[in-house]
Backbone as a ProteinNet text record, in pm:
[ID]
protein_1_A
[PRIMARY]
XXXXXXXXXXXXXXXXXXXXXXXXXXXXXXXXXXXXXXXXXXXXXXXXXXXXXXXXXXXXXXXXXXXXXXXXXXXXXXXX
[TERTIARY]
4763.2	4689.4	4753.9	4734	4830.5	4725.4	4700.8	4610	4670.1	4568.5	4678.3	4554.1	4681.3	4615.4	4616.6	4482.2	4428.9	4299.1	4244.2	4097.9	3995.6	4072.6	4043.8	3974.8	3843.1	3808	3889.3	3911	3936.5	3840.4	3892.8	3822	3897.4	3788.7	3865.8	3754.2	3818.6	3701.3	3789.4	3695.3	3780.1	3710.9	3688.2	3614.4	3587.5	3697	3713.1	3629.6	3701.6	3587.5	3481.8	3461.6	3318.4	3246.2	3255.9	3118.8	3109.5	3212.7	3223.4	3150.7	3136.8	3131.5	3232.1	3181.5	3296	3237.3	3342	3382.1	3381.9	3410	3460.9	3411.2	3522.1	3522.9	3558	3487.1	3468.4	3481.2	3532.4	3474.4	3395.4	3253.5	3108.6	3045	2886.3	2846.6	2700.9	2632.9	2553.6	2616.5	2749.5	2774.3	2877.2	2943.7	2989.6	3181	3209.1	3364.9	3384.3	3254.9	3298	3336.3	3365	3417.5	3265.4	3238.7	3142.3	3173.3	3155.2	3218.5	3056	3082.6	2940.2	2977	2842.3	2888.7	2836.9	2888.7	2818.6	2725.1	2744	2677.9	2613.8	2556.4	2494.5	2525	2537.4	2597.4	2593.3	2719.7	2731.7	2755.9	2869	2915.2	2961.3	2959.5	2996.6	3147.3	3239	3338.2	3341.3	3405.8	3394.7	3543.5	3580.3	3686.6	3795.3	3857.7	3976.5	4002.3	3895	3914.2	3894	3999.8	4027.3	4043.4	4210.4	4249.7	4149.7	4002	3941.1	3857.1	3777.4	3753.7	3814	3923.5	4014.8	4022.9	4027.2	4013.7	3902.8	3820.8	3642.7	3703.1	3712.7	3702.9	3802.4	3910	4011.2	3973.4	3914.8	3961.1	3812.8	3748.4	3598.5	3616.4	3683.6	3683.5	3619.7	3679.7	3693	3514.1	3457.7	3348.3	3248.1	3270.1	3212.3	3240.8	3322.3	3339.1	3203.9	3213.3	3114.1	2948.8	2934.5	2774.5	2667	2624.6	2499.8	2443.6	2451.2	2390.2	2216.7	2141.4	2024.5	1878.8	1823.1	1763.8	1683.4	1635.3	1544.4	1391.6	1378.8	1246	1120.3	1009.3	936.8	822.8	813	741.9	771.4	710	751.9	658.7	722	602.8	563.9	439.2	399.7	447.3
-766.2	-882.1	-931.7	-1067.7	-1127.1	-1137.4	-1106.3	-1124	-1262.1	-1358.1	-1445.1	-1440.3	-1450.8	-1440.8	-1553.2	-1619.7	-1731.2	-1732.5	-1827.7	-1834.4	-1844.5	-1916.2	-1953.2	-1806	-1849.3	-1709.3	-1637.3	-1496	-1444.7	-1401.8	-1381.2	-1376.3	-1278.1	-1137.2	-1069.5	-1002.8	-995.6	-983.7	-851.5	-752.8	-615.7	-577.8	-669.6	-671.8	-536.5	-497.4	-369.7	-209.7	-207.7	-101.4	-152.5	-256.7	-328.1	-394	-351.8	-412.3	-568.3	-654.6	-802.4	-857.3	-749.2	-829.6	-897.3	-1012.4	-1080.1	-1065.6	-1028	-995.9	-1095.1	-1117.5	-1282.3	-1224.9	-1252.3	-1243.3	-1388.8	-1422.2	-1546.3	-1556.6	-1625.6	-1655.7	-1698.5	-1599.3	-1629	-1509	-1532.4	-1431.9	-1411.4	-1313	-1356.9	-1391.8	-1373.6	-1401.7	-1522	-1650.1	-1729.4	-1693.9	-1627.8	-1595.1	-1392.9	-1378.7	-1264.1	-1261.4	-1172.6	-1190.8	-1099.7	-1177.5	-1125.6	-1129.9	-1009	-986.2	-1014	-1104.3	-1093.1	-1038.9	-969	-934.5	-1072.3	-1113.1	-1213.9	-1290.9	-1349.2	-1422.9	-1360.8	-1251.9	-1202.6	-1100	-1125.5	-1014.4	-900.9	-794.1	-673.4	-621.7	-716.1	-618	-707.3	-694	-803	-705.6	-746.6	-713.6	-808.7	-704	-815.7	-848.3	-1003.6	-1054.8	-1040.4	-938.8	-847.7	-758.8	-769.1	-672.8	-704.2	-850.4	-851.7	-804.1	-719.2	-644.2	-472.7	-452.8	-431.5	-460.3	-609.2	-710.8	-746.2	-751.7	-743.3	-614.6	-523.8	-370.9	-339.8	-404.5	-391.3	-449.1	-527.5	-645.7	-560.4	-477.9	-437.3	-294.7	-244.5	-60.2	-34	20.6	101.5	211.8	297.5	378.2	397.2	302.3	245	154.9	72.6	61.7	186.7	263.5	363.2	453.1	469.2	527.6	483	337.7	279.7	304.3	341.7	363.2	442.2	411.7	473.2	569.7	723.8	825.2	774.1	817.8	783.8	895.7	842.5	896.2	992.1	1087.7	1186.8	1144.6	1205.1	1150.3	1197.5	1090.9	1138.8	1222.6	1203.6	1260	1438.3	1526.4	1614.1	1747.8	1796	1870.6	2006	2057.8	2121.6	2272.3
5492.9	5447.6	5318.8	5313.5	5173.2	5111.1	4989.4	4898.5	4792.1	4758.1	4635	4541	4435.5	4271.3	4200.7	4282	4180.1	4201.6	4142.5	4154.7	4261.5	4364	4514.2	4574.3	4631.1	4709.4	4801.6	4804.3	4894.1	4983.3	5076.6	5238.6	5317	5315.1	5445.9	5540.7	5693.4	5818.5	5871.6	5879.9	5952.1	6052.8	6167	6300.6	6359.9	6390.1	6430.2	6391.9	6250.1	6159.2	6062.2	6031.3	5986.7	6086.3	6178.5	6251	6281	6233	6223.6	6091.9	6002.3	5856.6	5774.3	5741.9	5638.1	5547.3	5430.6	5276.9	5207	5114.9	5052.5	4865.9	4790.8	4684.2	4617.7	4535	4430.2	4295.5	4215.3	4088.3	4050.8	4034.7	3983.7	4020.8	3927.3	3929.4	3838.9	3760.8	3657.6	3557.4	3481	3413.7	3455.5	3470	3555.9	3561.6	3491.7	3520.4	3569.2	3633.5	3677.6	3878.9	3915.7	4058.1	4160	4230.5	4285.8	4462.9	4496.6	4660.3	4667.9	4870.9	4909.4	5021.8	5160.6	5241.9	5308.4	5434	5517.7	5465.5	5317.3	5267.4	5182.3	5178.2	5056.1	4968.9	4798.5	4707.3	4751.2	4713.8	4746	4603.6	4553.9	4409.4	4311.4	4211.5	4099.8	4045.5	3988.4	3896.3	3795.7	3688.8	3544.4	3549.6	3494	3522.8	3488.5	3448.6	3453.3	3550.9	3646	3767.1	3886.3	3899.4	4040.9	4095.6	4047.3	4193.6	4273	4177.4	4234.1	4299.9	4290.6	4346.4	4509.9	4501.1	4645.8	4719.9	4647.6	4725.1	4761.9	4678.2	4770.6	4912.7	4901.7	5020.3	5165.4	5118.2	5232.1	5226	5162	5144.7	5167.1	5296.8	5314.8	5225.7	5188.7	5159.8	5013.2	4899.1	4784.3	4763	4897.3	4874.7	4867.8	4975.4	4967.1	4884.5	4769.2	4669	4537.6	4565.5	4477.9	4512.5	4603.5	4616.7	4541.7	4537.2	4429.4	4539.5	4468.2	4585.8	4573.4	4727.1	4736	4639.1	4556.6	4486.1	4597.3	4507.1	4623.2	4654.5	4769.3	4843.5	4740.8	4713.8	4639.7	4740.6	4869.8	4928.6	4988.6	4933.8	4893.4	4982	5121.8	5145.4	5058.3	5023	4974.4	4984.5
[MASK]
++++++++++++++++++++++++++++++++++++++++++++++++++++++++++++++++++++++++++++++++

């Protein structure tokens, strides 16, 4: 995949091992010059704007997203 380094969104679709989700990284965000990947339209991850080229590796590398996940807090329901 060619990645280009400008401001213009990138866009990547990995049919195959994502399920037919599209990626898409932008310039914007809460703060308006940070890079924010969405999945199929809706936010996944923000980067602050020196960190495109992690910004783009969200978008191509599962591995690297799934590096980023927040482990799932523990169940508060608790049998006795």
């Amino acid at each position: 995949m060619n990645l280009r380094l400008s401001e213009e969104p990138v866009v990547a679709c990995d049919a195959a091992r994502e399920g037919r989700h599209v990626f898409r990284a932008e310039l914007r965000g809460p703060p308006t010059d940070w890079w924010m990947v969405t999945r199929n339209g809706v936010p996944a991850h923000f980067f602050a704007p020196d960190r495109r080229a992690d910004a783009e590796r969200y978008l191509i590398d599962p591995e690297y997203r799934a590096s980023l996940r927040r482990p799932e807090p523990p169940s508060r329901n608790r049998a006795p």
